[in-house]
Structure formats: C-alpha cells, structure tokens
DOVO-976235 format. One record per atom (N, C-alpha, C, O): x, y, z; atom name; residue number from 0. Coordinates in steps of 0.001 Angstrom, whole numbers, plus 500000, padded with zeros to 6 digits. Example, Ala and Ser with C-alpha at 12.3 -4.5 7.8 and 13.67 -1.06 7.14 Angstrom:
// residues 2
<node <513190,494310,507800>,N,0>
<node <512300,495500,507800>,CA,0>
<node <513200,496700,507800>,C,0>
<node <514236,496681,508465>,O,0>
<node <512850,497750,507080>,N,1>
<node <513670,498940,507140>,CA,1>
<node <512900,500030,507870>,C,1>
<node <513409,501138,508039>,O,1>
***
This chain:
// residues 127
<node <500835,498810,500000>,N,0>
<node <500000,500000,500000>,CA,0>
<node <500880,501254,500000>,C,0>
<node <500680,502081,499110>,O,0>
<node <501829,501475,500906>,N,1>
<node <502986,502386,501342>,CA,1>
<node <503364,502540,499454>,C,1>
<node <503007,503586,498912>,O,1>
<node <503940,501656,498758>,N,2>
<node <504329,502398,497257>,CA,2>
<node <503187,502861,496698>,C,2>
<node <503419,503806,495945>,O,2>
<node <501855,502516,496782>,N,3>
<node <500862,502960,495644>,CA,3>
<node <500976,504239,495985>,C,3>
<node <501088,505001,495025>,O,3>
<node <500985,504832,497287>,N,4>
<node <500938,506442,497707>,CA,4>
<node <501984,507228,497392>,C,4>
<node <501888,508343,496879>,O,4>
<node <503313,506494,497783>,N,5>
<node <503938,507138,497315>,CA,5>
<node <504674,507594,495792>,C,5>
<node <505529,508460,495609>,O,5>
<node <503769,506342,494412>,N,6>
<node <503402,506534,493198>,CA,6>
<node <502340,508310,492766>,C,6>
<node <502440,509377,492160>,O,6>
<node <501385,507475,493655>,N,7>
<node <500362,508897,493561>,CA,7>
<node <500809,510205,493913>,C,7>
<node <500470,511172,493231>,O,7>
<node <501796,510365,495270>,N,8>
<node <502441,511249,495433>,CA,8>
<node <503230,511903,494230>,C,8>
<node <503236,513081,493872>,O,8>
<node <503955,510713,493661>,N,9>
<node <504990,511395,492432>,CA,9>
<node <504112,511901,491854>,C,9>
<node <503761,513079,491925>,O,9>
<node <503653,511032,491204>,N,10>
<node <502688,511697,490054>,CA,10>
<node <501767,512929,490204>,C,10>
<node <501549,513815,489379>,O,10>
<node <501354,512799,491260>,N,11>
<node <500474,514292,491411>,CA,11>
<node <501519,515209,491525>,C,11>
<node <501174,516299,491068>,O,11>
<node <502871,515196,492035>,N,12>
<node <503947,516239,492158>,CA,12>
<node <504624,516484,490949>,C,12>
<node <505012,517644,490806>,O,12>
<node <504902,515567,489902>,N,13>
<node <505179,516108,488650>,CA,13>
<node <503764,516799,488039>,C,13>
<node <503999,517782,487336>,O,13>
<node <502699,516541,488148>,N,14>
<node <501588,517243,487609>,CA,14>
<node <501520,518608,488136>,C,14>
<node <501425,519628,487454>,O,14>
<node <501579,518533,489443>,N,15>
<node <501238,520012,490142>,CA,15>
<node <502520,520723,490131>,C,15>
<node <502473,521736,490830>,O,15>
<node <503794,520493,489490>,N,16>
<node <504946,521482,489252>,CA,16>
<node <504650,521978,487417>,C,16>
<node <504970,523117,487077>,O,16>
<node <504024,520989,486371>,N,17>
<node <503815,521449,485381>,CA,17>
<node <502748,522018,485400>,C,17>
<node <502647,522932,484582>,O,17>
<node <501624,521762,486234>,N,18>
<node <500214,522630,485976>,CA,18>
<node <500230,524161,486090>,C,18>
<node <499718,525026,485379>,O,18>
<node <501322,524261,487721>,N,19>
<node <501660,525741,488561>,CA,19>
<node <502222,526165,487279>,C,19>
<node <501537,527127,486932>,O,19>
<node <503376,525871,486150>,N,20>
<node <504375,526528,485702>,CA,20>
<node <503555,527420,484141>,C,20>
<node <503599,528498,483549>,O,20>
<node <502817,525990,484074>,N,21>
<node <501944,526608,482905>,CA,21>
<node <500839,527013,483173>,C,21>
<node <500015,527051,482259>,O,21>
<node <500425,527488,484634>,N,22>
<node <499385,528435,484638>,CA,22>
<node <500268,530036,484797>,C,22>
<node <499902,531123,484349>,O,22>
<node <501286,529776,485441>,N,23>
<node <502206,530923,485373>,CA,23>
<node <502911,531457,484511>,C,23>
<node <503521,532523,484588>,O,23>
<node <502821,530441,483328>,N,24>
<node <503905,531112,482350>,CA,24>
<node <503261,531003,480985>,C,24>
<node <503740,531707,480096>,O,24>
<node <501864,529925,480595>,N,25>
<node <501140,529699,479569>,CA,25>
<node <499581,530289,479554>,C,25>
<node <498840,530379,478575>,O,25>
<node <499289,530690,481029>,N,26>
<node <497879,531159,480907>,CA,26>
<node <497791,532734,480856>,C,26>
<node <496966,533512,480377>,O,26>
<node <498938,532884,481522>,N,27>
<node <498529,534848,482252>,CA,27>
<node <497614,535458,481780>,C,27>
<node <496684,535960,482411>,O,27>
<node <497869,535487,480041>,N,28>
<node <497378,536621,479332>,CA,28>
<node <495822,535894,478362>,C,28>
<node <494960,536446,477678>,O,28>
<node <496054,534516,478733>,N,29>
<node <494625,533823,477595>,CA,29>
<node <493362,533555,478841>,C,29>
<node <492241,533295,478402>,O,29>
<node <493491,533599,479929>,N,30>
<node <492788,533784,480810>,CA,30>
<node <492142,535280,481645>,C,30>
<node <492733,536355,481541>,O,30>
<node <490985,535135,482377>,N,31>
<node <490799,536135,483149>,CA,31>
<node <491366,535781,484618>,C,31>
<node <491512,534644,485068>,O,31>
<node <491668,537060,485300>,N,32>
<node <492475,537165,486296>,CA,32>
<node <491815,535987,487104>,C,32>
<node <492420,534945,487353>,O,32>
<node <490288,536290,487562>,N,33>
<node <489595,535594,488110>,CA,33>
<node <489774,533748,487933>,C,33>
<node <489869,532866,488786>,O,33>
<node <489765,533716,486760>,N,34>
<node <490261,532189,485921>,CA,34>
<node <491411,531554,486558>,C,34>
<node <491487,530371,486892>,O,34>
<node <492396,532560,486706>,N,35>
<node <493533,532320,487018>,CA,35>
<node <493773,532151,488681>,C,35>
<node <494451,531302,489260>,O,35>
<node <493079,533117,489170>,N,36>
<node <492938,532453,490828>,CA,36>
<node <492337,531183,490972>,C,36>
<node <492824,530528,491893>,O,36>
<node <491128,530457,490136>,N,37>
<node <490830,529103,490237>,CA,37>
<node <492264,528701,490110>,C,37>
<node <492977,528295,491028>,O,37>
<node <492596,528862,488869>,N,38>
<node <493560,527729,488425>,CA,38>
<node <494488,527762,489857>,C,38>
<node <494386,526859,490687>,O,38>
<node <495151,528599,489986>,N,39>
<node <496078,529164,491385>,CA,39>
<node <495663,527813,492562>,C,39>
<node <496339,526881,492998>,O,39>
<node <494753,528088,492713>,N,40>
<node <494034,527439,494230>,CA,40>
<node <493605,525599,494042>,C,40>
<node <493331,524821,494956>,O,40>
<node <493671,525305,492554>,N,41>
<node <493618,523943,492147>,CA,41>
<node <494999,523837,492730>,C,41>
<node <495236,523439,493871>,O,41>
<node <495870,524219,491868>,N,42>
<node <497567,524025,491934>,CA,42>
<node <498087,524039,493684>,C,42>
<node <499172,523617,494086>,O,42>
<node <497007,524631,494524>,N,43>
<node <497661,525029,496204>,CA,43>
<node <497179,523755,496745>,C,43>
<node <497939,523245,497568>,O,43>
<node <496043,523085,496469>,N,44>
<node <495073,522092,497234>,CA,44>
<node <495924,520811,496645>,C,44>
<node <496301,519916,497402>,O,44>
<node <496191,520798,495256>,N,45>
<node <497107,519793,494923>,CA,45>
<node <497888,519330,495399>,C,45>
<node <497886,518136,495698>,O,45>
<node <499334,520578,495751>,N,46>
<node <500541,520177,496593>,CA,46>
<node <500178,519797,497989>,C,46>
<node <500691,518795,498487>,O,46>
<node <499185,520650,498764>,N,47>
<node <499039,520051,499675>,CA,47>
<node <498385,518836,499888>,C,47>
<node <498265,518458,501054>,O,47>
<node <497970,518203,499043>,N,48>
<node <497526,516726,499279>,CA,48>
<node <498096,516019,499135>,C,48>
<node <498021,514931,499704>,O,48>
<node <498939,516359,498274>,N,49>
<node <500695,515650,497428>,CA,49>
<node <501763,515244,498873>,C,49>
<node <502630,514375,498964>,O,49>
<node <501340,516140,499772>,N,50>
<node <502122,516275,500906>,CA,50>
<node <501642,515091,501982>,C,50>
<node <502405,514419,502676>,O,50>
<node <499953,514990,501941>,N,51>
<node <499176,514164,502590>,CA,51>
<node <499379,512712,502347>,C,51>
<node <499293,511849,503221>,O,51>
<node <499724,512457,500778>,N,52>
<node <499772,511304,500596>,CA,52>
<node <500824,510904,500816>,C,52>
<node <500940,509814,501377>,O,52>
<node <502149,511793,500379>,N,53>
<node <502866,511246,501174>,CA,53>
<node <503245,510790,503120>,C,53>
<node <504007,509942,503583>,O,53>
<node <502356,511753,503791>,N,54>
<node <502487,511524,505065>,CA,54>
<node <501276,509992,505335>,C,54>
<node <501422,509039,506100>,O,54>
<node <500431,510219,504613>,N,55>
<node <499920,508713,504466>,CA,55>
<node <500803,507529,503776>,C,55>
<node <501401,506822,504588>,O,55>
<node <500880,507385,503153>,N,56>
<node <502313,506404,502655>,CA,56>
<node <503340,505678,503656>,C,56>
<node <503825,504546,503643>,O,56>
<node <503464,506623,504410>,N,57>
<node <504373,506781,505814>,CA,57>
<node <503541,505884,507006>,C,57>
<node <503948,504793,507404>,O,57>
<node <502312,506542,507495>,N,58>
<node <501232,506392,508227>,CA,58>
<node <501044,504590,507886>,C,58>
<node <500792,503751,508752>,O,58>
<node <501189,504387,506812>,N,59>
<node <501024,502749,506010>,CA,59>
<node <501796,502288,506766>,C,59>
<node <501484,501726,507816>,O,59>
<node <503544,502546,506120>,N,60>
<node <504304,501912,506661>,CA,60>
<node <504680,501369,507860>,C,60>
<node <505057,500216,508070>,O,60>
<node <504492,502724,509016>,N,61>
<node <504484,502611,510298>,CA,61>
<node <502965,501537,510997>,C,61>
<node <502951,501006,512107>,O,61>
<node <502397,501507,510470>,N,62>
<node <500757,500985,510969>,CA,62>
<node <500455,500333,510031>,C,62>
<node <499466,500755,509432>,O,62>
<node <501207,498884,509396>,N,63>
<node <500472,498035,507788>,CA,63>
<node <499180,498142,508264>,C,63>
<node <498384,498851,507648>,O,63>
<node <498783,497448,509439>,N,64>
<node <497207,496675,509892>,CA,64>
<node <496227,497674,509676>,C,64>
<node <495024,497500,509480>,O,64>
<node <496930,498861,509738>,N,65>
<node <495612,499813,509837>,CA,65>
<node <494888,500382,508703>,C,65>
<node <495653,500794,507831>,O,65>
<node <493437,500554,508407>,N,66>
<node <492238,499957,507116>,CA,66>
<node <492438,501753,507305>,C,66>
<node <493331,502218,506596>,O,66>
<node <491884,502485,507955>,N,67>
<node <492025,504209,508312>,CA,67>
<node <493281,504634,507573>,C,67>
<node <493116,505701,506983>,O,67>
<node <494135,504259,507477>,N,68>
<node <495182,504840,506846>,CA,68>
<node <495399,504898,505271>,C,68>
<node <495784,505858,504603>,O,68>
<node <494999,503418,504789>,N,69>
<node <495335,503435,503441>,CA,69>
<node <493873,503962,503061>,C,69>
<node <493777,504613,502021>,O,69>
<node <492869,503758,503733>,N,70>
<node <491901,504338,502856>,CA,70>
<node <492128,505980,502831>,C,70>
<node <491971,506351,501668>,O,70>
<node <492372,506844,503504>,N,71>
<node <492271,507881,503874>,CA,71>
<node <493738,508539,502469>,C,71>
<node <493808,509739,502203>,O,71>
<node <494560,507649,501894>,N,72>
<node <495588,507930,500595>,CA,72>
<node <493963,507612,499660>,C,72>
<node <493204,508523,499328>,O,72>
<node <493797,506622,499469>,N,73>
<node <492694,506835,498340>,CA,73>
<node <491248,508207,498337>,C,73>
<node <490855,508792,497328>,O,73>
<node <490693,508417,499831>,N,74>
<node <490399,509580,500166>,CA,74>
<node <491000,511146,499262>,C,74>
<node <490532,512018,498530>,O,74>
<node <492418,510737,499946>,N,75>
<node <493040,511966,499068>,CA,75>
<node <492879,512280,497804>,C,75>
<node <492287,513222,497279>,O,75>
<node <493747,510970,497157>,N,76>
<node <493488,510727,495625>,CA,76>
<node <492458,511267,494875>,C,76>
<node <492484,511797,493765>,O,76>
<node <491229,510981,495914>,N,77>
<node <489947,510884,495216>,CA,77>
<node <489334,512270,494969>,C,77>
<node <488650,512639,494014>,O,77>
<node <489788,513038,496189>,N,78>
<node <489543,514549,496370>,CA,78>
<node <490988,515541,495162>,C,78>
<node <490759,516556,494504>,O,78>
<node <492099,514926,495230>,N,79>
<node <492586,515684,494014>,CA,79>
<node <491972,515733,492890>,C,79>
<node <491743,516746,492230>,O,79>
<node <491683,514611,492633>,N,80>
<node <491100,514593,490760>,CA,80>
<node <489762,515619,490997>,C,80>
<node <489787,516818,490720>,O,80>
<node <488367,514768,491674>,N,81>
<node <487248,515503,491947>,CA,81>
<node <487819,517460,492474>,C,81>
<node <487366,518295,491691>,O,81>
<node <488357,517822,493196>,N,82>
<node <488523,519074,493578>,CA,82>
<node <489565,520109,492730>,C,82>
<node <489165,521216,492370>,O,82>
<node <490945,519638,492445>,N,83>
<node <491295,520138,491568>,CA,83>
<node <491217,519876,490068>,C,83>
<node <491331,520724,489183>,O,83>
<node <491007,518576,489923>,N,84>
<node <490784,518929,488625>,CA,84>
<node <489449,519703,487941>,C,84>
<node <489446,520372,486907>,O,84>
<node <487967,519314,489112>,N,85>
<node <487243,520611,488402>,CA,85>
<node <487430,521819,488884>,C,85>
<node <486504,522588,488628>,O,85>
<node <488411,522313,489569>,N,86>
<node <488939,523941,489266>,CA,86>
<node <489883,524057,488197>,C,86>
<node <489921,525156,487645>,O,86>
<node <490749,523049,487735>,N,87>
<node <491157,523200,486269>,CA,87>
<node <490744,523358,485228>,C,87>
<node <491326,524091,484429>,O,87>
<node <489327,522549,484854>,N,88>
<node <488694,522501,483914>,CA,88>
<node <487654,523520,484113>,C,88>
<node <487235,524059,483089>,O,88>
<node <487099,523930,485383>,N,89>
<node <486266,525672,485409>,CA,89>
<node <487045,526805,484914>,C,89>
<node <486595,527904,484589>,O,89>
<node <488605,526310,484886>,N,90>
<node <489495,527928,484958>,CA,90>
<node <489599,528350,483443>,C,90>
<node <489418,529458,482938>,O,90>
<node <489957,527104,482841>,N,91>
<node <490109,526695,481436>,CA,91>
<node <488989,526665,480498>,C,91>
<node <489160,527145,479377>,O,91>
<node <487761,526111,480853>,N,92>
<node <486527,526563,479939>,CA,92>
<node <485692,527496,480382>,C,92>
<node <485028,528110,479547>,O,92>
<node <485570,527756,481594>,N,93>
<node <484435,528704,481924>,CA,93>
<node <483317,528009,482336>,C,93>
<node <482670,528762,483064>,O,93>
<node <482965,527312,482263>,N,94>
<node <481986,526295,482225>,CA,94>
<node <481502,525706,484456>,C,94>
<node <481944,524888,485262>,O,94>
<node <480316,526877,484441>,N,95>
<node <480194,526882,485946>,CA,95>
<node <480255,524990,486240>,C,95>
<node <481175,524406,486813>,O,95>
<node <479069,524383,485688>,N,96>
<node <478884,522871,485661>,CA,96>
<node <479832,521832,486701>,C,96>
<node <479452,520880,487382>,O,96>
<node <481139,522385,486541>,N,97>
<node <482315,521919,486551>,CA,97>
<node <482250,522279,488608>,C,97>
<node <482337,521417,489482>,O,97>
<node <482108,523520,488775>,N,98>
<node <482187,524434,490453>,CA,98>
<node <480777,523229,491028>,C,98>
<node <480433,523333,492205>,O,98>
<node <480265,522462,490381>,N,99>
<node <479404,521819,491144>,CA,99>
<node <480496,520391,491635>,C,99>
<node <480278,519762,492670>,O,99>
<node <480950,520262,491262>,N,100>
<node <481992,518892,491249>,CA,100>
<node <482962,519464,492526>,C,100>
<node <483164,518644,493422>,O,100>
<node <483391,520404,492631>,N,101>
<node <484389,521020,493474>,CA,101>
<node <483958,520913,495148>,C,101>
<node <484676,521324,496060>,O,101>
<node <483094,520494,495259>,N,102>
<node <482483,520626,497205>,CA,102>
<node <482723,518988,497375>,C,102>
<node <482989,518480,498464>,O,102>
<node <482598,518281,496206>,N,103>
<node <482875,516873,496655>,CA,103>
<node <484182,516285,496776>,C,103>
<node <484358,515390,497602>,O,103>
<node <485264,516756,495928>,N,104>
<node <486400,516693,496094>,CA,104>
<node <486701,517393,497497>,C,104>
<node <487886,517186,497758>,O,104>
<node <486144,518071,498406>,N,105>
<node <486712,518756,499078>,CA,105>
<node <486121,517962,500007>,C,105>
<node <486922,517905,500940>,O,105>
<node <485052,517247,500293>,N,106>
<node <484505,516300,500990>,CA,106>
<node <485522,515301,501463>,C,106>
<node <485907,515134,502620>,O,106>
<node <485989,514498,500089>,N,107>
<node <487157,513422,500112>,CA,107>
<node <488502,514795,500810>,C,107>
<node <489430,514485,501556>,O,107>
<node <488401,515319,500625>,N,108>
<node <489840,515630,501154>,CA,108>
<node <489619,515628,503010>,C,108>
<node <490569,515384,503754>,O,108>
<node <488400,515899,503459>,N,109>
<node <488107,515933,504865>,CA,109>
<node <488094,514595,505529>,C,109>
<node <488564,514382,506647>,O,109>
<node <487249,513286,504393>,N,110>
<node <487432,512450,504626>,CA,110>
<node <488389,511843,505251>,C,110>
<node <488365,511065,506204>,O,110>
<node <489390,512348,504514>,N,111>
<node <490844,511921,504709>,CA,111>
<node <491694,512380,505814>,C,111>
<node <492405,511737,506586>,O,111>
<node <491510,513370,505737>,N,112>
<node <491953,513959,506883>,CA,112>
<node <491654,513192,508620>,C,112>
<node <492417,512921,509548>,O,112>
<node <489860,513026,508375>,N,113>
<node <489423,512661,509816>,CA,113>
<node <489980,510928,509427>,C,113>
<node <490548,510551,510452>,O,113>
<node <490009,510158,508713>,N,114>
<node <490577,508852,508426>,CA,114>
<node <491863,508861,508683>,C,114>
<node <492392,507752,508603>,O,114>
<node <492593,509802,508985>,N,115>
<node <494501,509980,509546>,CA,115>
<node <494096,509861,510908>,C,115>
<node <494679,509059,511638>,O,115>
<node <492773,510865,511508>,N,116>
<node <492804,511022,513216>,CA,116>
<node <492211,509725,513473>,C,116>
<node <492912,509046,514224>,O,116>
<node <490998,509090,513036>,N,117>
<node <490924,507980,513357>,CA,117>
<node <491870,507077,513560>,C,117>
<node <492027,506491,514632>,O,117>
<node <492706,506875,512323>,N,118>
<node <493788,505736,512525>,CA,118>
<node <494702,505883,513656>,C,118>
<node <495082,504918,514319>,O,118>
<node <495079,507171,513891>,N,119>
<node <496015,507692,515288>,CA,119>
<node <495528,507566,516508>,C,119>
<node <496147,507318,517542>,O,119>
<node <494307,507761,516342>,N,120>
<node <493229,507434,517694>,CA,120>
<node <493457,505494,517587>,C,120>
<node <494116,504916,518452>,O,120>
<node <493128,505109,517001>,N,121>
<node <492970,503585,517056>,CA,121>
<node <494050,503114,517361>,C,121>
<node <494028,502233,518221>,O,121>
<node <495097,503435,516901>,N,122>
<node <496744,502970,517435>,CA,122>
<node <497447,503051,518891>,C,122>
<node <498110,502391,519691>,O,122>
<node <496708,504612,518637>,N,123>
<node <496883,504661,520331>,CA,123>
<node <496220,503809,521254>,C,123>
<node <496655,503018,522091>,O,123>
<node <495304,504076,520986>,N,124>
<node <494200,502670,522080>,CA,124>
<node <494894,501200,522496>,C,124>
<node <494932,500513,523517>,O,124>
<node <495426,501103,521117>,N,125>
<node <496228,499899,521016>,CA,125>
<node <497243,499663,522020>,C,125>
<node <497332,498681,522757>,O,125>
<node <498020,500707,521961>,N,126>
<node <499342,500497,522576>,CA,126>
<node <499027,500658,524057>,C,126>
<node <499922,500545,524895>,O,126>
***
C-alpha cells in the first residue's frame, strides 16, 4: 500500500509542478484574472495533498494493519482529481457545471483527513 501512495504522490507532484508553471507562464494573458485564481488554488490544494499522501504512505508503513490509513491515501486521491481537477477545467473553459463537482472533492479531502485522526486514535488505544 505504502508504494501505491507514494506513486500517487509522484505523480500528482510532477503534475502540480507542470500545471503551477503553465498556469504561470502559459495562461497569464489567455485567461481572466479571476480564471487564474481558480487555476492558482487547484495548483495550492494539489501540493498540499501531494504532501498528505505522502504523510499517508508513511502512516502505512508505520501501521500496515491499519484499514484508516490506506483508505484515507485513496480519500486523498479521490479529492485531488474531483477538487482540483474541476477547478482546472472551470478555469480553462468557463463552464460553471464543473464548480458543482468542486464541494465533493473537498469532501474526500476531509474524509481523509478525519481517516489519519481515526487511525492515530485507534493505534493509540492499542498500545
């Protein structure tokens, strides 16, 4: 479980260093400012989940047994694509449709979050 996260980690971290570079250096002027703060705030929620999965990855390693942990990397996962990617694709077409998709990705990202305290709570109990 510990490599699938830290796969997803890469990969969302090479994505979210080319997404940031070419919203900074390929969108400026074909976008509205406004456009461009979506895009901005996809690219911020990214790294920081990039960061999550890797501290989940970790969370694996240290705790295999524990079900709270690895689910809470797929949690993440699930909230990058759903949350940033429809602020990518709102920033890029305009297309509100897309800002309806964005509260559920952000759901999975809470998910995840309270699925880290659970697992820490449960470990502890343990010991």
């Amino acid at each position: 479980m510990m490599e699938r996260f830290i796969l997803y980690a890469a990969v969302n971290g090479f994505l979210v260093v080319a997404l940031g570079a070419f919203g900074a250096h390929g969108l400026e002027e074909k976008i509205s400012e406004a456009s461009l703060e979506t895009w901005n705030t996809a690219v911020l929620y990214q790294m920081f989940h990039v960061v999550a999965l890797i501290l989940t990855a970790l969370l694996c390693y240290i705790f295999p047994a524990s079900k709270s942990f690895s689910r809470s990397g797929y949690a993440f996962q699930i909230g990058i694509v759903l949350f940033s990617g429809s602020l990518y694709l709102l920033a890029l077409t305009g297309i509100s449709l897309f800002a309806y998709i964005t509260p559920f990705g952000g759901l999975f990202f809470l998910v995840g979050w309270g699925l880290i305290v659970n697992g820490l709570l449960q470990s502890r109990s343990k010991s």
